[in-house]
N, C-alpha and C positions, 0 to 999 in steps of 0.2 A: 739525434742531436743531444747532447747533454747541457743541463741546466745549467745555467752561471751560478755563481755563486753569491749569498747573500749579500748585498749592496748597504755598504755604511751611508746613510742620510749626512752628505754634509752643512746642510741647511741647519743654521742654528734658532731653534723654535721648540717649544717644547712641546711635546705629543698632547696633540687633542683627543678626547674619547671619542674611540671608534673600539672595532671589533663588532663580535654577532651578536652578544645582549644591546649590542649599543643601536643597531637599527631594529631590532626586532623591540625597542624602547620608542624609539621614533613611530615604529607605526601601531603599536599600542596608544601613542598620543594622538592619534588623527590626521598624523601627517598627508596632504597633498602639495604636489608639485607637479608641471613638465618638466619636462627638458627641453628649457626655453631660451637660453644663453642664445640662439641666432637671430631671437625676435628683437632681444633688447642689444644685439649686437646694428642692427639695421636701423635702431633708432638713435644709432652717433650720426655727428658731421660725417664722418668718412671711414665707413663701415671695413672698406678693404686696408687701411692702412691701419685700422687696431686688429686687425689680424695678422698683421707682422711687427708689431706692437707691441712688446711683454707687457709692462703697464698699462696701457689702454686696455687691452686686454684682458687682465685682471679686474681692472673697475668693471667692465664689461660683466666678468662673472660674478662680482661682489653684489650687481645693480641686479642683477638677474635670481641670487639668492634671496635679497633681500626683499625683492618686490614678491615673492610668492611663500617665503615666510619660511624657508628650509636653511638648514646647518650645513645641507652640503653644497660646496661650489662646486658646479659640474660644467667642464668647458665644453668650448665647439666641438659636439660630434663631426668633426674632418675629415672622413676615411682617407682620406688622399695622400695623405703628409705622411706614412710609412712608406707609400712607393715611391713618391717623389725621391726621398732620403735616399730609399736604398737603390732605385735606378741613375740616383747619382754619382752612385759609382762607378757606376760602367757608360760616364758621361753622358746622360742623358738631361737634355735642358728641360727646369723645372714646366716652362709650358707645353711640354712635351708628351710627360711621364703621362697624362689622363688618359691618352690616346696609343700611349706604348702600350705593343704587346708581342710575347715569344712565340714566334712558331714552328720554332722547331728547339730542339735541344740545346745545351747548353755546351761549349767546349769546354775543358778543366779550369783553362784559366780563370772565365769568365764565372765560374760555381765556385770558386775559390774567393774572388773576391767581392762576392756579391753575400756568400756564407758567413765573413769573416764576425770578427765578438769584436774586437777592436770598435772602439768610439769614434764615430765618423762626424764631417762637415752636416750641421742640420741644415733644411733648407728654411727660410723666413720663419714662415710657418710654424714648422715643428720648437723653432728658438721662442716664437714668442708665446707656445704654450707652455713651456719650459720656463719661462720666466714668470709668466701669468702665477702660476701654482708655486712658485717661491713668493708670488707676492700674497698671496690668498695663506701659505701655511706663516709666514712671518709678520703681516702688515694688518690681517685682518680674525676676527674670532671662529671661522666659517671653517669646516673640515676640507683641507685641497684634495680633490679627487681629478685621477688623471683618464685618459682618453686612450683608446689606440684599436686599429683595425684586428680581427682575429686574424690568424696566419691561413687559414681555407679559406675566409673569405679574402684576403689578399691574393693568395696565390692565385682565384681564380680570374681576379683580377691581370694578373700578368700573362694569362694565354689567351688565343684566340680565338681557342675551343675548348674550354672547360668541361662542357656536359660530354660530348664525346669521349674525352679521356677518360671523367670520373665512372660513365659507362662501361669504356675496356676494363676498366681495373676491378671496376666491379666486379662484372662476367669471369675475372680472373686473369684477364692479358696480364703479363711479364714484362715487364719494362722494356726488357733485351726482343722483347719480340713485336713491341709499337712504340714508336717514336712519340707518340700523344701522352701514353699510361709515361715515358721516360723522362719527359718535358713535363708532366704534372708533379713526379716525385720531386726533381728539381725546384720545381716554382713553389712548392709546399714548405723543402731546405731552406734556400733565401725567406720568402717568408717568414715561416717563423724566428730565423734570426733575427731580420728587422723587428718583428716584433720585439722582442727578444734587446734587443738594443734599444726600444722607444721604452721599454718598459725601465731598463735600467736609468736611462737621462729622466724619467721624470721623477722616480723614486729618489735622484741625486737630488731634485730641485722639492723633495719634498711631500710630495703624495703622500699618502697613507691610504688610500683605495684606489684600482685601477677599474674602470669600466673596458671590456674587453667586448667587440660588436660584431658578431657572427654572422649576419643576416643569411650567406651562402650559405649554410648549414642547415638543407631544406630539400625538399623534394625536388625542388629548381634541379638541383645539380644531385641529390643522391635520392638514387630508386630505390623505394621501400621495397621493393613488389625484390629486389637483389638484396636487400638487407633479411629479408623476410626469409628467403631460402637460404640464410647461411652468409652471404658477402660477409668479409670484415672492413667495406670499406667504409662506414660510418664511424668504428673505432681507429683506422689506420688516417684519414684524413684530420677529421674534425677530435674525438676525444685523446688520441695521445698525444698531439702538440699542445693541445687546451691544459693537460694535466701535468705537462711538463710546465708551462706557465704558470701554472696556479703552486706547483712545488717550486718553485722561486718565490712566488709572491708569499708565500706563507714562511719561509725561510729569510724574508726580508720584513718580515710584520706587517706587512700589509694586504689590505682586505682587496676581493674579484665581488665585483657586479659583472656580472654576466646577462649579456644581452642579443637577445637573436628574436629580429621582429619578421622570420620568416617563414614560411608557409612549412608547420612541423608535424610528425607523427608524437603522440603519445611516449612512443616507448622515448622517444630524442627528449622532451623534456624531462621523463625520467631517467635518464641518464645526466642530463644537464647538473638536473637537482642535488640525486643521491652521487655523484663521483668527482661531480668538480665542486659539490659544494658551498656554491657561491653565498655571500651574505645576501646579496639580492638577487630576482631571477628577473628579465624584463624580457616582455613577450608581447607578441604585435598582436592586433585587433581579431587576428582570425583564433583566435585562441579564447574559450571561456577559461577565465581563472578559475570561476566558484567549483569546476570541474576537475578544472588541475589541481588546485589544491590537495587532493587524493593522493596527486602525485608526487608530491614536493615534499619534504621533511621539514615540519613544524618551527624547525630553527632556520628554514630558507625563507624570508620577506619578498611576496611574490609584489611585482611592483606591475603598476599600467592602470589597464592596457584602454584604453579610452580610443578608437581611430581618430586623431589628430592629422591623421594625412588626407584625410577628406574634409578636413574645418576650412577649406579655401574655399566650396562651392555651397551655395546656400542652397541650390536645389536639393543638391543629393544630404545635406550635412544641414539644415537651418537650426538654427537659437535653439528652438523649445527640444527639438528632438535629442541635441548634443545635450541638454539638461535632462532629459529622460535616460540616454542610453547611463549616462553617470548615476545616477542616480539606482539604477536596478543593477549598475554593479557593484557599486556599494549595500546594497541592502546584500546582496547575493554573496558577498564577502564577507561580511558579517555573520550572515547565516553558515557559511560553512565554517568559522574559526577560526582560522586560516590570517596569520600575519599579512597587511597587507598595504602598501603607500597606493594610495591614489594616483594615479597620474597618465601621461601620452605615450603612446605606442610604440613610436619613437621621439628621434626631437622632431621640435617643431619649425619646419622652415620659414622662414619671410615671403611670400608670396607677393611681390611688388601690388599687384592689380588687386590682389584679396586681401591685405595687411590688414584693414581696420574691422575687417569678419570674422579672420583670423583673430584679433587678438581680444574682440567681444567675445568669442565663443572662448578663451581660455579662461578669461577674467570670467564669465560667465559660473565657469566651473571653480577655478583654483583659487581665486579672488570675493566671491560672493561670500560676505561674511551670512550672509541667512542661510544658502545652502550650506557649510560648511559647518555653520552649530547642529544642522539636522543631524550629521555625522556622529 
């Protein structure tokens, strides 16, 4: 698939400082944050209607930068809203799209319009983050940073059997000789167009950094043990769509956070680091930084990884301990060099039953003005 081409901002605002001195600044300052926009999205009157909302939505990320003291507005992590979008094409209703999936290949017609570059119907959703991030680059002093699903990890969302396939293809199956490896190349195409299309709508409304969420891009779905012997399916899935994104996004002046909070080999994060380059690298809790850091090039700001998806349970996750594990990994970051933001693993979800545990153990960490001078 070849790269769009660079996309004129028609959003009238003038460029905020961004770029790679500019976080690698940020986290020289002591910066911490989550990625907390769902918490403080749950604490409106009517949490589901400012997510189809652009305005509400936007205060939503304004209240959420501002309450943990960062420049950048980072919206709802939504994986959803790229398939919704692009299975809207081929008529699929939006309460639908969670629960669709290909299981077998796709006809011409149906790859043809699911492939296309052409700017499509957004679904709620995707409009009112699109709007949100025109209000955050024009209305507010906060860097607008945009959102969107990786294309592996989407595509592997649109089949039934993902791991099976990524396995033929692995091993070497030929599209032409399994239906699964032929419906994954497929689902990888659409994919990354929609990507590919989310990315160009929100850079129109504005952006200037994209977070890009890879979580699939993990031993879940691709076997080391077939990377190890040679596969090239780690660079044919997940790095050449990734780096065709990132040559847009750098052709369009805007900055990749790259983010993959899933279960990785070494060599995947160095590869992450040294070839897509991101200004930030966000990596989930099974990962030591102070370790990675090794792996990353000094001008990548390695961001996290704090397990935030266990802050719902006070047996497994209590108070004292989420302020120990923070704490030895900041001394441990420090100790290595190594550029680095504080912060959750991933976002952080609203837990109805655990909310008020949840959001002691954040404040705990990102809010505690004592812990935060120790920094």
């Amino acid at each position: 698939m070849q790269a769009m081409p660079a996309t004129k901002n028609p959003v009238s605002n003038v460029k905020k400082p961004h770029g790679r001195d500019y976080y690698l600044s940020l986290a020289s300052s002591g910066l911490s944050m989550p990625i907390g926009t769902d918490l403080v999205l749950n604490e409106s009157g009517d949490a589901e209607r400012a997510r189809r909302d652009g305005r509400a939505l936007g205060h939503v990320i304004e209240r959420a930068a501002k309450r943990w003291g960062t420049p950048l507005a980072i919206p709802l992590m939504d994986l959803r809203l790229e398939k919704i979008d692009l299975l809207g094409l081929i008529g699929v209703r939006e309460h639908d799209a969670d629960k669709f999936q290909f299981s077998s290949p796709l006809d011409e017609s149906s790859l043809a319009r699911l492939s296309t570059q052409d700017a499509i119907p957004l679904c709620p959703g995707s409009q009112a983050r699109a709007e949100a991030i025109a209000y955050i680059a024009t209305r507010t002093d906060l860097l607008p940073i945009g959102m969107t699903i990786g294309p592996f990890s989407l595509a592997t969302r649109l089949m039934a059997d993902p791991v099976s396939a990524s396995g033929l293809s692995g091993a070497g199956v030929a599209p032409e000789d399994a239906p699964e490896v032929l419906l994954l190349q497929q689902c990888l195409r659409i994919a990354e167009a929609a990507v590919q299309r989310s990315i160009r709508n929100q850079i129109e409304h504005g952006t200037q950094a994209v977070i890009i969420c890879e979580p699939a891009a993990s031993i879940a779905f691709l076997s080391p043990r077939q990377i190890k012997a040679g596969s090239d399916i780690f660079e044919q899935l997940v790095m050449a769509p990734n780096l065709r994104l990132k040559s847009h996004l750098d052709a369009s002046g805007v900055d990749l956070v790259f983010h993959d909070c899933g279960e990785l080999t070494s060599q995947m994060v160095s590869e992450f680091a040294h070839r897509l380059r991101p200004v930030i690298l966000s990596l989930g809790s099974s990962r030591k930084l102070w370790e990675d850091a090794a792996l990353v090039p000094p001008g990548v700001v390695l961001y996290g990884n704090l397990p935030t998806k266990s802050f719902y349970s006070d047996s497994a996750m209590p108070l004292e301990k989420v302020r120990q594990i923070a704490r030895e990994l900041v001394e441990n970051m420090k100790a290595s060099g190594h550029p680095h933001i504080l912060g959750s693993e991933c976002d952080v979800l609203f837990v109805p039953d655990a909310s008020e545990s949840i959001r002691r153990k954040i404040d705990a960490v990102f809010a505690d003005a004592e812990f935060l001078a120790r920094r």
